[in-house]
Each structure stands twice: as structure tokens, then as C-alpha cells.
C-alpha positions in Angstrom: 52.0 -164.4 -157.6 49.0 -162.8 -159.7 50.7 -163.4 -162.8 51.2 -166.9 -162.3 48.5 -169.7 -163.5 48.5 -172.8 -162.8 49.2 -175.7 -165.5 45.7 -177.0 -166.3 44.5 -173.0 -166.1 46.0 -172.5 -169.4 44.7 -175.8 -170.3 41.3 -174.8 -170.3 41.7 -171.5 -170.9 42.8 -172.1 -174.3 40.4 -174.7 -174.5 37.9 -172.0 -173.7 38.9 -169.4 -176.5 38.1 -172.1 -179.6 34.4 -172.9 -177.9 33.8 -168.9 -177.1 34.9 -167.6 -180.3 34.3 -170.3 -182.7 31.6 -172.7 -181.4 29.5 -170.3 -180.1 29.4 -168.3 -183.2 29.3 -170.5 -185.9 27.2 -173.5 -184.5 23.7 -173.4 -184.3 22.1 -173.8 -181.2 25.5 -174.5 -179.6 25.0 -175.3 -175.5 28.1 -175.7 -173.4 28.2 -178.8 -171.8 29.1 -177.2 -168.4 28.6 -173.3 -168.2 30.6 -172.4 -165.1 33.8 -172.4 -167.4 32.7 -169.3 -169.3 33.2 -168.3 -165.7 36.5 -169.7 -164.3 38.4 -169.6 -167.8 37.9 -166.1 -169.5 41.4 -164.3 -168.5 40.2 -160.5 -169.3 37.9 -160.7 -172.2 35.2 -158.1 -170.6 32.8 -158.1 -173.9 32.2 -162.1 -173.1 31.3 -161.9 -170.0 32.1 -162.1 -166.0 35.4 -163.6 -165.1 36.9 -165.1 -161.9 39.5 -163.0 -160.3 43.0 -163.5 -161.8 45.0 -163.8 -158.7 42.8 -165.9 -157.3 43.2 -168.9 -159.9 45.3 -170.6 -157.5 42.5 -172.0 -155.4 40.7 -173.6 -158.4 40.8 -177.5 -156.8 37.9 -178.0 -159.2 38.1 -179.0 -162.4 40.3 -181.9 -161.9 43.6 -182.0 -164.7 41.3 -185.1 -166.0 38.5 -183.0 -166.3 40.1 -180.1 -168.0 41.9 -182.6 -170.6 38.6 -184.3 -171.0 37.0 -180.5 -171.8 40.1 -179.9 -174.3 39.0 -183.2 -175.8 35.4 -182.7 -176.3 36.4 -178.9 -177.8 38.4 -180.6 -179.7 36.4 -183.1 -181.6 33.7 -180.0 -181.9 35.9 -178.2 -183.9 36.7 -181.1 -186.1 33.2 -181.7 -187.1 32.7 -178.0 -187.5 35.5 -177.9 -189.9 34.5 -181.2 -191.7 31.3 -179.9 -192.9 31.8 -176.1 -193.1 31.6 -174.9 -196.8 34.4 -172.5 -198.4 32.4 -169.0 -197.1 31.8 -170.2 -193.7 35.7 -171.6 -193.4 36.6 -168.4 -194.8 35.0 -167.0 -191.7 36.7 -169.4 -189.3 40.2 -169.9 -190.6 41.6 -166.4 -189.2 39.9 -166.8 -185.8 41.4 -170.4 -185.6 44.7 -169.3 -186.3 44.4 -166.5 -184.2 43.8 -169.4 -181.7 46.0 -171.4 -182.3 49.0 -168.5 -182.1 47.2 -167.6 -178.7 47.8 -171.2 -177.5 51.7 -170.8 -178.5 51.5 -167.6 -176.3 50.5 -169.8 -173.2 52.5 -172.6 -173.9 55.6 -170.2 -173.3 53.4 -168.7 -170.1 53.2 -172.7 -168.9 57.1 -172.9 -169.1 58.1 -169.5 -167.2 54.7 -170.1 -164.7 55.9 -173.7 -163.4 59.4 -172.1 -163.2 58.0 -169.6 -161.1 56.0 -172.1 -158.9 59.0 -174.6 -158.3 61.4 -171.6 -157.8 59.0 -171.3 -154.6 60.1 -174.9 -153.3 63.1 -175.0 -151.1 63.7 -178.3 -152.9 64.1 -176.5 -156.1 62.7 -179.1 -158.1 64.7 -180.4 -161.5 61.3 -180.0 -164.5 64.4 -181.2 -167.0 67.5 -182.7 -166.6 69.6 -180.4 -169.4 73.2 -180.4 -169.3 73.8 -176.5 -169.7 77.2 -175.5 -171.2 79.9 -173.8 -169.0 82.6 -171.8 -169.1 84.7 -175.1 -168.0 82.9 -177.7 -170.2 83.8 -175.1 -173.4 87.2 -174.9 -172.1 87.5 -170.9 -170.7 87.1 -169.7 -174.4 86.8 -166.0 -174.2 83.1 -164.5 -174.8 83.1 -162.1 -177.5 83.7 -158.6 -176.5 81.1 -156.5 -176.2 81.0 -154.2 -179.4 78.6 -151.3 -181.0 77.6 -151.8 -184.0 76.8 -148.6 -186.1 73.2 -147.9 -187.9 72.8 -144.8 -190.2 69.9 -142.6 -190.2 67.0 -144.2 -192.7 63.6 -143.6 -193.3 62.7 -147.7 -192.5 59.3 -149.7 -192.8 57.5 -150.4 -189.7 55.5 -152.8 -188.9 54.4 -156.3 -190.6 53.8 -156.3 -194.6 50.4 -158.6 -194.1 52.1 -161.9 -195.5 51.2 -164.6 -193.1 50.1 -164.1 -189.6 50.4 -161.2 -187.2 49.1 -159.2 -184.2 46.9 -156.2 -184.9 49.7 -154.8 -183.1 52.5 -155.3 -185.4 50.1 -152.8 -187.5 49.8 -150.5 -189.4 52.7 -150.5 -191.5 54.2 -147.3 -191.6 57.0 -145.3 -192.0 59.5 -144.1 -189.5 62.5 -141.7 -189.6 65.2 -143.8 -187.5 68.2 -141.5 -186.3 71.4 -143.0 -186.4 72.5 -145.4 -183.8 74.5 -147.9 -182.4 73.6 -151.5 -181.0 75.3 -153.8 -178.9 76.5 -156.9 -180.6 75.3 -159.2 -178.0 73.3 -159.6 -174.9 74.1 -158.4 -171.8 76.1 -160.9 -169.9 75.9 -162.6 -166.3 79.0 -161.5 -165.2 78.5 -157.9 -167.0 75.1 -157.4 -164.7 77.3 -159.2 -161.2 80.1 -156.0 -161.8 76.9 -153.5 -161.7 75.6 -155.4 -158.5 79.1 -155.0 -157.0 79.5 -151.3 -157.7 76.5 -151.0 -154.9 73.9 -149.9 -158.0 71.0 -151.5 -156.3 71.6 -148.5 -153.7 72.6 -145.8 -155.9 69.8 -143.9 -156.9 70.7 -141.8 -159.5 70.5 -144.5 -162.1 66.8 -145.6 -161.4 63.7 -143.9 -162.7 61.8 -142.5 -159.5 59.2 -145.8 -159.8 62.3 -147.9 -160.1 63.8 -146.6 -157.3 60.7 -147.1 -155.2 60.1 -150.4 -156.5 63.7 -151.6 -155.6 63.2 -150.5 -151.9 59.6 -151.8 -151.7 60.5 -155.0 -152.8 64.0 -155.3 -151.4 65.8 -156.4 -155.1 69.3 -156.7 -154.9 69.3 -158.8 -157.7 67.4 -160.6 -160.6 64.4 -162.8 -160.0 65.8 -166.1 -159.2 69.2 -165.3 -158.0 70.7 -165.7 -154.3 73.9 -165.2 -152.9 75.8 -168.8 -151.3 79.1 -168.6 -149.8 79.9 -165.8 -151.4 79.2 -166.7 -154.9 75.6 -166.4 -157.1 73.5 -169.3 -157.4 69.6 -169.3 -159.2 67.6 -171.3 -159.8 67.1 -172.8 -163.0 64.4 -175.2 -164.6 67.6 -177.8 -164.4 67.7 -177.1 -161.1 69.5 -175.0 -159.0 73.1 -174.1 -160.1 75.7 -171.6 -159.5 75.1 -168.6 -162.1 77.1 -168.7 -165.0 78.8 -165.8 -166.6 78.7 -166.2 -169.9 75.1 -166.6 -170.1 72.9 -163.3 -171.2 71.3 -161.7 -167.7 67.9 -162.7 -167.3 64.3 -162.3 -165.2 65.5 -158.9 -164.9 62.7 -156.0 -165.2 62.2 -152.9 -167.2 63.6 -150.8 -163.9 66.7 -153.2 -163.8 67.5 -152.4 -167.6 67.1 -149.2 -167.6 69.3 -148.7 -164.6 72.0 -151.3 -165.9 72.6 -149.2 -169.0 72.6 -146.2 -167.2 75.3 -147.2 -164.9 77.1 -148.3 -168.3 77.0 -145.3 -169.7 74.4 -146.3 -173.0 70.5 -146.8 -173.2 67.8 -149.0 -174.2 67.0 -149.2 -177.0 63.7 -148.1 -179.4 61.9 -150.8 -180.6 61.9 -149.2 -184.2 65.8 -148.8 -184.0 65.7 -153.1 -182.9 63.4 -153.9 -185.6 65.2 -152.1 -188.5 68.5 -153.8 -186.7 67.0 -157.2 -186.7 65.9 -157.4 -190.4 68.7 -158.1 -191.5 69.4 -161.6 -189.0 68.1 -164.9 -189.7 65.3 -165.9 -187.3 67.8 -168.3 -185.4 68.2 -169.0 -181.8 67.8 -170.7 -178.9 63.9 -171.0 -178.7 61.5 -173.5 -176.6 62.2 -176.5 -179.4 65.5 -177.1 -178.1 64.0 -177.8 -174.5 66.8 -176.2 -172.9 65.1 -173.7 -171.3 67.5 -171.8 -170.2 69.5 -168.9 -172.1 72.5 -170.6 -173.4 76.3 -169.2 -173.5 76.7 -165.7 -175.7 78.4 -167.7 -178.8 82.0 -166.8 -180.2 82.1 -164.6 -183.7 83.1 -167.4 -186.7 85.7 -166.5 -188.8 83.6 -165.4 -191.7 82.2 -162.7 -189.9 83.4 -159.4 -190.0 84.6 -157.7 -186.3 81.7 -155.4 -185.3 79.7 -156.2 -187.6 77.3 -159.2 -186.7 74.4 -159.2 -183.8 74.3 -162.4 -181.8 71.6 -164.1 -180.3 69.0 -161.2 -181.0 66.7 -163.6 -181.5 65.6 -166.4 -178.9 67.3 -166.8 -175.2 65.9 -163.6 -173.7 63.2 -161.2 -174.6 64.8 -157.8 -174.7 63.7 -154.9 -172.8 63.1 -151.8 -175.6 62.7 -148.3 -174.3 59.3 -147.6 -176.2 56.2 -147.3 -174.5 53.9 -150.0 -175.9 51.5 -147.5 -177.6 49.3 -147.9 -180.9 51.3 -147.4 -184.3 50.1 -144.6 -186.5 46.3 -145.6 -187.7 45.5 -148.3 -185.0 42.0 -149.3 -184.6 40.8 -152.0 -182.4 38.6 -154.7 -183.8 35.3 -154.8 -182.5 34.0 -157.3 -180.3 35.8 -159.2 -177.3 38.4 -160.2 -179.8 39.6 -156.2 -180.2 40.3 -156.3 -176.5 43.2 -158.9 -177.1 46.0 -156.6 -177.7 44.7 -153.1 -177.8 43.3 -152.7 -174.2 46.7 -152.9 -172.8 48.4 -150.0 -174.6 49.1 -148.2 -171.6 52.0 -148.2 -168.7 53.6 -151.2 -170.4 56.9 -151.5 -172.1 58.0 -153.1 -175.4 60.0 -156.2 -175.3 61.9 -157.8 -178.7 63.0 -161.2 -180.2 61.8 -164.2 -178.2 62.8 -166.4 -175.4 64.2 -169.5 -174.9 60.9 -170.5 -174.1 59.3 -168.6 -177.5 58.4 -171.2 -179.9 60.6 -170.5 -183.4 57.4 -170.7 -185.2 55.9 -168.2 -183.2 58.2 -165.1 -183.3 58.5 -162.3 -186.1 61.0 -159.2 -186.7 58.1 -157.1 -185.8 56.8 -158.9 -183.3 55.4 -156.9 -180.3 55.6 -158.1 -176.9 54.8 -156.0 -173.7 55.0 -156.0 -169.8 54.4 -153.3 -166.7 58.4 -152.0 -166.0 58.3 -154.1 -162.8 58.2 -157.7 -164.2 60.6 -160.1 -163.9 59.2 -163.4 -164.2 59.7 -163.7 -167.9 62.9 -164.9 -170.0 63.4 -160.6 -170.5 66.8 -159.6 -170.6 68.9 -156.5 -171.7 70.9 -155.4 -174.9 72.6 -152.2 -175.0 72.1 -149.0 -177.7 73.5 -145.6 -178.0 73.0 -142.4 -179.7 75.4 -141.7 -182.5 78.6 -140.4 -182.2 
């Protein structure tokens, strides 16, 4: 698949940002020991030069994994030295370009988990990349999930966008205000067993809950369910990166795309929701979840209310397990400029035909993911953690 890289592609790639935007720049004189890389690892970074084709990655045999970790090495130690004599102006120069490095790195460290899932997914052995005992409805004794409730939001003029303490994306800016109409959103994910009842009422062959480029993509491609999923004696099986194992029902619904969303809260009777109406939702939730530190990954079992909370009132699991589909066109907030240079293209040259995606995945690092966070995909991909909550308009 085109979006798929393989393992010691990101390697280098990543490798290949800190000697492009920090070596080259702030070392005099800098040579690259071999210059083909500028070549084979640039992903899309047109103002630093030519790039090899993206969906042809695949049939780079050369550099070796050895070589590659032997390139991330040498980087490495560059960097150190740089740092080690660099005086306070000149570190003042570096320090926001190595974190934004080093926060790009995170970003494919979660593309090396959902990218080998892909690849082994291809393998009628359905290799096992780790042995994790995933919870069950038997192994947590039939305990009912929570019910799927609506919580209620009233209109407010909310902040948007991140406040400029610590790190973010030049797309998490400006910070601006919004007028957010009331609404009401789902308490939890959508389920397994929630998306199998929309598969059973024929919806993959009912048009009129698909967007006209859904409803072509669905025939073109022949879904009849998510990415991963197929049908065994009658009963759902997918793989997982545990293996392959019969689908649970408890767990949220996932490698579903922007099409499959939209259609699946059609068909129940609600929407998507806007990422400003998630955002003012989610700032009120610890950032808590299942993210790529526990090493499960996998979305776990939507989790029971506790006793403390109040009925209706608390959203589960909004962060971590699945990256959930919003109905907002990724598009600049109010004031956007894009920096200058290659590094301007990193975020702003894709605001267009792509959809907005909140809270993290299961294979998000915890360290990585903010309230206003902005991720974004084309309508028609599936191969990430994405999943689906629920919103409607007010009563």
C-alpha cells in the first residue's frame, strides 16, 4: 500500500530530518557522508529537494537495517557535538527545531506500529509482533458495557486552539475564538458489536447513508467491513497485532474510514462530530488512556462507569484507543500563516481534502497528544487506529 513504509524507512527518514534541518544549517561546511539519502529519505519536503517516489519505498533493498542504524548513529553523535559546544544564541536557534524533531519522530514511531500491522496483516500466517493477553467479555465475567449515552453541552463562546505553553503544531494555531452551538456527545466509543448490527442491517449496500465518494469508494474497493476484519464460520475474526482473534464486542470499532463513520452515524440516527465541539468536550478529561506505553496495541474494552461518577455525565476513553473521526474539514484556523522554508510545508501543505481526527491511539505515545491536537487523513483511510464517537445537534 502507498501509505505503508517500511521499518528502517522511518528509521532513516527521521534520521534524515535532524542532518537536513539542523546539520546542514548550523554546521559549517557540513558534507553528508553519503548524499543519495537526501534522495531516498525526504517524504514530501519539496523546498529540500528531489525525493524518491513514496509508493515505491518498498523496493529499497539498499541501505541495509545495519546501515540505516549505523547512519542514525553517526547523526546522532553529530548532534551531540553540535549541542556540546553551541553557545546560548545559537541553542536558542536549535532547541525548537530539535524538538520539533524529536515530536516528528514520535509521529513515526506510531506510523512504525500501524505500518508493520499493515504488512503482517498481508501474511496468511498472520504473524503474532506481541504476545498481549487482550481482555474479553468472558475473562471480565459478561459485565455489561456501559450504555451508550448523550451527554449535553450548552452553547459557549470557547477558546480554540493551543495557549503557546509547551509544544504544539502550527496547526493547533492561532488561538481563537469560536461560537460552539449546543450539542450532545456520546459518552463512549462506538463499539464492535454496535458497528456488526450496522453491517447486518445490509448498510454496506444501502446507499442512502453514504456520501456519493463513499458510496463509490465502497463499490470500488468491495468493503463490507473494517480494514482487518473477515468473516469465519459465521462469526468475525481480524487480525490483530496479537494475532489473529475472533472480534470482540466490547472493544471500540476500529481501521474504519471517514466514509464508514459518517455512514455509521447516519444509519444511527446522529452525526460526527466538529472538532471544536470535541475539543471544548475534551477539556475538561484528564489526558488518560490506553496509549502506545502500555504495549497493548490494541483498543482495549469500553470500561464500566465507577460509582463516583454521575450517570450521563462522564466521557470515556476520549483519549487514547482510537483516533476519532471529526466532521471538520482539516482547513487553517483564523490567521494561519505557514512558516517559510521546507519546514512550513510540514503541516500546512496538506489543508485540503483531508478530515480531522481527535484524541490518540493506542499506538499515540501519552507524551505526545494534546486537547487541541490536530490530526488529519483523506475520508478513505483505514489503516490507522481511527475510530468513531457519536454527536448530535441539540434537542
Amino acid at each position: 500500500m502507498p501509505d505503508v513504509s517500511p521499518t528502517k524507512w522511518h528509521l532513516a527518514h527521521t534520521t534524515w530530518f535532524f542532518e537536513t534541518f539542523i546539520l546542514k544549517n548550523f554546521v559549517a561546511e557540513y558534507r553528508a557522508e553519503i548524499p543519495e539519502y537526501a534522495y531516498l529519505f525526504n517524504s514530501y519536503y519539496n523546498a529540500a529537494g528531489d525525493m524518491h517516489r513514496r509508493d515505491l519505498r518498498g523496493l529499497i533493498s539498499r541501505p541495509t537495517v545495519g546501515e540505516a542504524q549505523r547512519y542514525r548513529a553517526s547523526i546522532d553523535s553529530r548532534i551531540d557535538d553540535l549541542l556540546s559546544d553551541a553557545g546560548e544564541k545559537l541553542l536558542d536557534k536549535i532547541e525548537p527545531i530539535l524538538v520539533l524533531g524529536m515530536q516528528h519522530e514520535q509521529q513515526h514511531q506510531e506510523l512504525l506500529i500501524t505500518d508493520i500491522k499493515h504488512v503482517f496483516a498481508q501474511n496468511p500466517l498472520y504473524p503474532v509482533y506481541r504476545d498481549v493477553a487482550l481482555a474479553s467479555s468472558q475473562s471480565i465475567g459478561k459485565m455489561p458495557i456501559p450504555p451508550l449515552q448523550f451527554i449535553d453541552f450548552d452553547e459557549a463562546l470557547v477558546q480554540i486552539g493551543h495557549d503557546g505553553r509547551g509544544f504544539a503544531y502550527d496547526n493547533e494555531g492561532p488561538r481563537h475564538r469560536a461560537l460552539v452551538p449546543a450539542f450532545s456527545l456520546a459518552s463512549r466509543p462506538v463499539t464492535n458489536g454496535e458497528y456488526i448490527a450496522f453491517i447486518e442491517d445490509n448498510a454496506y449496500q444501502r446507499p442512502e447513508f453514504w456520501l456519493s465518494l463513499g458510496w463509490m469508494t465502497v463499490n470500488e474497493q468491495r468493503w463490507n467491513a473494517p480494514l482487518y476484519w473477515t468473516k469465519r464460520n459465521g462469526a468475525w475474526w481480524h487480525y490483530t497485532l496479537s494475532g489473529f482473534r475472533p472480534v470482540e464486542e466490547w472493544e471500540p470499532v476500529t481501521h474504519v474510514s471517514y466514509f464508514e463513520a459518517d455512514a455509521f452515524a447516519n444509519w444511527a440516527g446522529a452525526r460526527l462530530p466538529i472538532e471544536f465541539e470535541w475539543e471544548r468536550a475534551a477539556l475538561s478529561c484528564p489526558i488518560e488512556g490506553n496509549f502506545v506505553e502500555t504495549e497493548v496495541f490494541h483498543p482495549v474494552v469500553v470500561v464500566s462507569a465507577t460509582a463516583a461518577e454521575e450517570p450521563g455525565k462522564s466521557l470515556h476513553q476520549i483519549f487514547g484507543d482510537v483516533w476519532e473521526w471529526t466532521r471538520s474539514a482539516y482547513s487553517p484556523y483564523p490567521g494561519y500563516r505557514a512558516a517559510p522554508g521546507a519546514l512550513g510545508e510540514y503541516n500546512g501543505k496538506f489543508m485540503c481534502n483531508q478530515y480531522v481526527l481527535r484524541g490518540g491511539s493506542c499506538a499515540t505515545s501519552r507524551t505526545h497528544i494534546r486537547c487541541t491536537y490536530r490530526n488529519f487523513f483523506q475520508p478513505e483511510k483505514r489503516w490507522q487506529f481511527t475510530g468513531i464517537r457519536l454527536a448530535r445537534d441539540a434537542r
